[in-house]
C-alpha positions in Angstrom: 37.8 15.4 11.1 37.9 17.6 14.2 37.7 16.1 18.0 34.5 16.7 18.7 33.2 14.7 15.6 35.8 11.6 16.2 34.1 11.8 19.5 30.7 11.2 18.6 32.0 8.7 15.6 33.9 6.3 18.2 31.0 6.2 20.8 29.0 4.9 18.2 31.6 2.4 16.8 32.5 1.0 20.3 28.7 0.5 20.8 28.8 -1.4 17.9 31.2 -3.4 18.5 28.7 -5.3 21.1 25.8 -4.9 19.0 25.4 -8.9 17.9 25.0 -9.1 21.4 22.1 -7.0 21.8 20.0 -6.2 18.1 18.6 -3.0 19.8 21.7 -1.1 20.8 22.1 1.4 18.1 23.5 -0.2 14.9 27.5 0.9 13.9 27.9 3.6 11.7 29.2 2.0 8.1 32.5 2.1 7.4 33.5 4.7 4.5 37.2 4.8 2.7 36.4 8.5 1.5 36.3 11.4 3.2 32.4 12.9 3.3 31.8 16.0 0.8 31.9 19.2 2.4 28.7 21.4 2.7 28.6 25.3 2.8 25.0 24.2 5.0 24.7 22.2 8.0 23.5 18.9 6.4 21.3 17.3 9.4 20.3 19.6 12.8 17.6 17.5 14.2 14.3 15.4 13.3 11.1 15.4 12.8 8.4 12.9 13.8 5.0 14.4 13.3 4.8 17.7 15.0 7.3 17.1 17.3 11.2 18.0 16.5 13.8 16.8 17.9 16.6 20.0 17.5 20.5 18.3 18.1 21.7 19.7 21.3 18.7 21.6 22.2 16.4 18.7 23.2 16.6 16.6 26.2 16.1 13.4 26.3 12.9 14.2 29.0 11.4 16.2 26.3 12.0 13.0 23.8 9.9 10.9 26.8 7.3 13.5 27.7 6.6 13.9 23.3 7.0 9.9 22.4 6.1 8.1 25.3 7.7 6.3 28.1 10.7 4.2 26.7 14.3 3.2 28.8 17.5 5.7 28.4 20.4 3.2 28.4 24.1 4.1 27.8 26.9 2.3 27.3 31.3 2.9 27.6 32.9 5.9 29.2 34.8 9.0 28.2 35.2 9.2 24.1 33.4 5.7 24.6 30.2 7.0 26.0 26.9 6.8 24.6 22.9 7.2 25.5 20.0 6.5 23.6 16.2 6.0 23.7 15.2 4.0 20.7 11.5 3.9 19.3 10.0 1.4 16.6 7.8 3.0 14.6 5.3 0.9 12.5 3.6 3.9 10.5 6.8 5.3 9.2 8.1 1.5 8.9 11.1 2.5 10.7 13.2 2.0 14.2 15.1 5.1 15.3 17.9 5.7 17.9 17.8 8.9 19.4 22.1 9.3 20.9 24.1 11.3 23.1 27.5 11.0 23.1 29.8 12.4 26.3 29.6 15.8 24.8 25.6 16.0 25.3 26.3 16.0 29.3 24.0 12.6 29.5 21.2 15.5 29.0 21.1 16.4 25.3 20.2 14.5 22.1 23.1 15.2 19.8 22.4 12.3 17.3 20.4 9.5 15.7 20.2 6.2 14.0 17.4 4.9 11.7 16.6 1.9 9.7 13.7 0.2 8.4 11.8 -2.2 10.1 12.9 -5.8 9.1 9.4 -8.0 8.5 10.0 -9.5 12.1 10.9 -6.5 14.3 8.0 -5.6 16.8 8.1 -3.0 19.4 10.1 -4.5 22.8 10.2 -2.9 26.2 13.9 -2.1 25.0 12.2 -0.1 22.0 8.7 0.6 22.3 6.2 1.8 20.1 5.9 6.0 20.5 2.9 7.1 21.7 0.6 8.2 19.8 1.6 6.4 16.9 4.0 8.6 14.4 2.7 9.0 11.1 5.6 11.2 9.4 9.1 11.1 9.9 11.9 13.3 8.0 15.4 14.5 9.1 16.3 18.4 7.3 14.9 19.3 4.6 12.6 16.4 4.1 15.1 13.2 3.5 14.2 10.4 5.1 14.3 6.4 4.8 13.3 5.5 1.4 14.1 8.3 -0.5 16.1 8.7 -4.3 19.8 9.2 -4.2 18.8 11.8 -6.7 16.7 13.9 -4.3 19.3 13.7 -1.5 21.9 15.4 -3.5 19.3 18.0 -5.0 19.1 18.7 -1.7 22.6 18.8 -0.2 24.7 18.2 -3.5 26.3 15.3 -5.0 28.7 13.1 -3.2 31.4 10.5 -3.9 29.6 7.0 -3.2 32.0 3.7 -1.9 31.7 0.1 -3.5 29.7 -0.6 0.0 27.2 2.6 -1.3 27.5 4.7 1.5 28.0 8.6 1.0 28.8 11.2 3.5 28.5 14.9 4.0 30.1 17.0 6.0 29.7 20.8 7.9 32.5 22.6 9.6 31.2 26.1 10.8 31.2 28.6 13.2 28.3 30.0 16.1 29.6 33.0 17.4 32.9 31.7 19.3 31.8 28.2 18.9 33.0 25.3 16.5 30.1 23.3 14.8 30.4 19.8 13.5 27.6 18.6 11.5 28.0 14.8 9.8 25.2 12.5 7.9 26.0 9.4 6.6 23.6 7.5 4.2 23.7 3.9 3.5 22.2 3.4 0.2 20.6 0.5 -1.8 19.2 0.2 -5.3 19.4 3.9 -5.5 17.5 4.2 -2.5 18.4 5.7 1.1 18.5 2.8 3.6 19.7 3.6 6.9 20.3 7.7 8.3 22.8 8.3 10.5 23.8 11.9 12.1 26.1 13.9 14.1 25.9 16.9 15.4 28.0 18.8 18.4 29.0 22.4 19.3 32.7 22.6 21.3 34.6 25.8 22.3 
């Protein structure tokens, strides 16, 4: 795993670390004994909620505020520790989602996210507000999102070795121009469905 992905990896773990404290920090990537299969494609580059897309590294979290509605940027730790988000719930796509920057987003740039269905007593807070207007349609590359068949995930991006605690990985190591590109999606995964998304994706020198 190169520097740039532990980066992003270990702001999100050390913001989970407090996150019985507050449910709407953004929840802890799982845990994975494996290493995550290897794609010749990047497996996640941004998301899509209705017509708006959210492209990792490219969009700021003002653009995320000025499409989804007015909703509080809050950060947490320092250093490799760092990390920003805006989070939105979501009732038409039955889903809460994190929109993260680690350090290497500059406190500017969306460079990851977090999503998980609703739980039956979740409501929008001021923490995480409803987006406005109402999403309809929500979808990370290539059309996987919550709810989805294992089977259509690795259509899509191949198969993948799964842990007892069903969770698979994949993996992108690649080049733009002079530039190193880490791309990472992780995938909880219950009765053969896709349960929570979580993604990764940063540019270093």
């Amino acid at each position: 795993m190169k520097l740039s992905l532990a980066v992003a990896m270990i702001a999100l773990a050390f913001v989970g670390a407090v996150h019985g404290q507050n449910s709407l920090l953004p929840p802890t990537w799982p845990a994975s004994d494996i290493k995550p299969n290897k794609t010749h494609v990047q497996p996640v580059t941004g998301l899509t909620l209705d017509a708006f897309h959210v492209t990792f590294e490219e969009t700021t979290f003002n653009d995320v505020l000025r499409a989804l509605g007015t909703a509080p940027i809050r950060h947490q730790g320092d250093a490799g520790g760092f990390l920003m988000w805006v989070c939105y719930t979501l009732p038409g796509v039955h889903a809460r989602v994190w929109l993260t920057s680690s350090e290497l987003g500059g406190q500017k740039y969306i460079n990851g996210m977090v999503a998980k269905p609703l739980e039956s007593t979740d409501t929008e807070t001021s923490l995480c507000p409803a987006a406005t207007p109402p999403i309809a349609a929500g979808s990370i590359d290539r059309g996987i999102w919550l709810g989805d068949a294992v089977e259509k995930v690795k259509r899509i991006l191949g198969s993948a070795d799964k842990t007892a605690a069903s969770v698979i990985g994949y993996s992108y190591e690649g080049k733009a121009r002079e530039f190193d590109v880490d791309s990472f999606l992780t995938l909880t995964i219950q009765k053969n469905k896709v349960t929570e998304l979580y993604a990764s994706h940063t540019t270093t020198n």
